[in-house]
C-alpha positions in Angstrom: 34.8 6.2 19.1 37.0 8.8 20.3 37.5 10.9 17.3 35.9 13.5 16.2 34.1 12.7 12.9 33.1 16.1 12.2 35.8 17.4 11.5 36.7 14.8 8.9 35.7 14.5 5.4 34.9 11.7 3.8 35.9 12.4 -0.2 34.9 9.8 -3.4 38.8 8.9 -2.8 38.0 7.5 0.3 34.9 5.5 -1.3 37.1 3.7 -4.0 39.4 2.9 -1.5 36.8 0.9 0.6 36.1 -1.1 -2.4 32.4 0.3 -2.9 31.0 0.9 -6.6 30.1 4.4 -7.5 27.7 4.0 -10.1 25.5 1.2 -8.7 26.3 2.0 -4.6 27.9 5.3 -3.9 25.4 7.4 -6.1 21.9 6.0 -5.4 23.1 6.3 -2.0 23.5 9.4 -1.7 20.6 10.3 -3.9 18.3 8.3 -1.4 19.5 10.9 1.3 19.1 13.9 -0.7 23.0 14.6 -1.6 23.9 15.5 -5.6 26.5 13.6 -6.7 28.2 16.6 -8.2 27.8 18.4 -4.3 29.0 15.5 -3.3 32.1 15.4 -5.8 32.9 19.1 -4.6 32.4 18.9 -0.7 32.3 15.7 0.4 30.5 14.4 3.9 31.6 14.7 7.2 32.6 11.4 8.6 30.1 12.0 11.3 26.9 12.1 8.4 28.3 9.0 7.1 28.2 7.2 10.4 25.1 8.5 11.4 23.2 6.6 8.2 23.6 3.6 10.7 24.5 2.0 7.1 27.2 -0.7 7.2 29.1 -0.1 3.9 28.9 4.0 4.9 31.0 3.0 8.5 33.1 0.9 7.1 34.1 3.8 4.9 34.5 5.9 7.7 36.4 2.8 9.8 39.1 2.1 7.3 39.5 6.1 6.3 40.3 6.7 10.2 42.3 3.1 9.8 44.2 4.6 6.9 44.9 8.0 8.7 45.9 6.3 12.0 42.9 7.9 13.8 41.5 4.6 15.1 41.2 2.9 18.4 41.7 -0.5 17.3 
């Protein structure tokens, strides 16, 4: 991947738009990895924290954000 992920932020907009569930996915997520959901709400992720959770649903976020914003390869 040619982009560079930290400078992108990955925002709850972006989340909804994948098609994952706040309550029951987004939020214990994060909480597993140490991130309040209200820090979280205000700041968002880089792109490149995401990725690096080696998590599927958290790159496919990042995939179709980059999709969305034309910044992909394929």
């Amino acid at each position: 991947m040619s982009v560079d992920l930290d400078t992108i932020i990955i925002t709850v907009t972006d989340i909804k738009k994948a098609g994952i569930c706040l309550g029951h996915g987004a939020r214990p997520f994060f909480a597993a990895r140490g991130i309040e959901w209200p820090e979280f709400m205000r700041n968002g992720v880089t792109a490149r924290w995401l990725w690096d959770t080696e998590d599927g649903y958290a790159q496919m976020i990042v995939t179709r954000k980059l999709e969305r914003e034309g910044l992909s390869d394929g």
